[in-house]
C-alpha positions in Angstrom: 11.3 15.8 -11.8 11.9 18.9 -13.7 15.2 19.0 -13.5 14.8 15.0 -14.9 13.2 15.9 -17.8 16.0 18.5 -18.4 18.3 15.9 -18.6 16.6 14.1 -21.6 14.8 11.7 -19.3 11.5 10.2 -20.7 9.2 10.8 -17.8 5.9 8.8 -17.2 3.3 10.2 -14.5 0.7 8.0 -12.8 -2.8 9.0 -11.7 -4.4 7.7 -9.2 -8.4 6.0 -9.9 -10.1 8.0 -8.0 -13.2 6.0 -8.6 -13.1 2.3 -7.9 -16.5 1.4 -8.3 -17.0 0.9 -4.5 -20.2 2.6 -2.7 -18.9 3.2 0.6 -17.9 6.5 2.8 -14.8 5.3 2.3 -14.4 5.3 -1.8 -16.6 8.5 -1.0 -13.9 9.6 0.6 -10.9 8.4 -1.9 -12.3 9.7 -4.8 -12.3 13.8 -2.8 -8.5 12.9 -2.0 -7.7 11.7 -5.3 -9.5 14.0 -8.0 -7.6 16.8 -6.6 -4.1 15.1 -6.3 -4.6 13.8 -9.6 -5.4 17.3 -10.8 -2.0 18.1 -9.8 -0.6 15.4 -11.6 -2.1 16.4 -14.8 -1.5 20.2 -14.8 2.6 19.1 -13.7 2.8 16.4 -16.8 1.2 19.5 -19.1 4.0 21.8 -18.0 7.0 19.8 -18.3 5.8 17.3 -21.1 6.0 14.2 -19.2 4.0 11.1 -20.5 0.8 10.6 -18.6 -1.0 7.3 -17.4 -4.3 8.0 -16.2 -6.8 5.1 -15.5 -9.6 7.3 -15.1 -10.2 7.5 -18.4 -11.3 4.0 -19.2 -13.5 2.2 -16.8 -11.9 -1.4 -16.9 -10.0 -0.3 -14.4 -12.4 -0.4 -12.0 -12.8 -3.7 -12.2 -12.4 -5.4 -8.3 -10.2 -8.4 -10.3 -7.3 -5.6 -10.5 -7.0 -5.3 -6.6 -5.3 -6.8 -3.8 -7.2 -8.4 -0.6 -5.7 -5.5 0.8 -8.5 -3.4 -1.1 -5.7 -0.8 -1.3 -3.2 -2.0 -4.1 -2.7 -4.1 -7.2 -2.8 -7.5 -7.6 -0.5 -9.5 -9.9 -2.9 -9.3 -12.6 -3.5 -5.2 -12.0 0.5 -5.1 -11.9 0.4 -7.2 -15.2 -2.2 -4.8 -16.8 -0.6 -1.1 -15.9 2.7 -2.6 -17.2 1.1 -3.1 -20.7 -0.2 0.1 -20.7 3.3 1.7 -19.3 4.7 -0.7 -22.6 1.6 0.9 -24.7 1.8 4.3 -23.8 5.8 4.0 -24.6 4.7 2.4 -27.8 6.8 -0.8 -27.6 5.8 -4.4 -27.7 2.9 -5.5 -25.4 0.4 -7.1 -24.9 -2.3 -6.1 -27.8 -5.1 -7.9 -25.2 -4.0 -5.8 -22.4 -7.8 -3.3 -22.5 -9.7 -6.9 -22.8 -12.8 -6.4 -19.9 -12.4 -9.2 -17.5 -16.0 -10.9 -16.4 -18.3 -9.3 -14.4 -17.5 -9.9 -10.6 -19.5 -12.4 -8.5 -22.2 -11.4 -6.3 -21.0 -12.7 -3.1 -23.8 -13.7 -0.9 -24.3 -11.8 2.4 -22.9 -13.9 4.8 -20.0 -14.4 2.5 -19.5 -10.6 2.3 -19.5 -10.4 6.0 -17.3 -13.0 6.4 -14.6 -11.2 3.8 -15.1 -8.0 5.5 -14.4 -9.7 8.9 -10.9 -11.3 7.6 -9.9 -8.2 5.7 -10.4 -6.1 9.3 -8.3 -8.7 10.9 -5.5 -8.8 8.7 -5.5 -5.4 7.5 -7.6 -2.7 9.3 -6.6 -4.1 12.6 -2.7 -3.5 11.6 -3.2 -0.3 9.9 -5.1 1.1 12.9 -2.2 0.0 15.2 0.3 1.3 13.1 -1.2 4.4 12.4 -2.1 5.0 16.9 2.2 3.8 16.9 3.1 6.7 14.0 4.6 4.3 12.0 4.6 3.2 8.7 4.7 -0.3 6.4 7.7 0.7 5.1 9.2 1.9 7.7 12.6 -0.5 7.9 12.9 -1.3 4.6 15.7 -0.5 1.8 15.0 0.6 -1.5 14.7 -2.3 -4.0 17.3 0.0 -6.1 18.9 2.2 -4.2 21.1 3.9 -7.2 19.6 5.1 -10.5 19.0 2.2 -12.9 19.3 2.7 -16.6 17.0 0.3 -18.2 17.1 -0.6 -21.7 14.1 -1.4 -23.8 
């Protein structure tokens, strides 16, 4: 990265929310991991000059709308959001709404809960167990989406 930012390269660094909002031993657990990684991140874009995104400073982020059933990654509309702020943050043309809270999240009832918390083992605690025990990974397998540099033109 250093030597990218050398070169001329505009370089944007990502934090990682550290705090989703979630009460668990799990998000407990996340937010140790993450506020030191992300402490990392910060002192590295200080000392080279990069451009930083960090979502920890506003609390929208949190929002559960943003995430994936996965509970792990973005959804389309989270995807949709951080690339405003990417186009924000590089100030070029966005989305001026982008920061606009979403509506509180429902209150599932109980049995609903444990019903989504049954599926979401199923389809993705059960395979992240097994793949973890089998040392491999979900990306194991798969080529790069780009696999040379891309020059992309605002």
């Amino acid at each position: 990265m250093r030597a990218l930012i050398k070169s001329g390269a505009t370089v944007m660094l990502f934090c990682v929310l550290e705090d989703s909002g979630a009460k668990t031993r799990a998000a407990k657990v996340w937010k140790l991991r993450f506020e030191a990684f992300n402490a990392n991140v910060r002192k590295i874009a200080g000392e080279v000059g990069a451009i930083l995104l960090d979502p920890n400073q506003e609390s929208s982020w949190r929002h559960p709308g943003f995430i994936h059933e996965d509970r792990l990654h973005l959804n389309s509309l989270g995807h949709y959001r951080v690339a405003q702020a990417v186009l924000a943050r590089l100030n070029l043309p966005h989305d001026s709404s982008w920061r606009t809270p979403l509506p509180p999240p429902v209150k599932l009832p109980l049995g609903e809960q444990i019903k989504a918390n049954l599926r979401w083992f199923i389809l993705y605690g059960i395979p992240w167990a097994i793949r973890r025990i089998r040392k491999k990974s979900s990306g194991d397998g798969r080529s790069p989406k780009y696999p040379a540099p891309t020059i992309w033109k605002p």
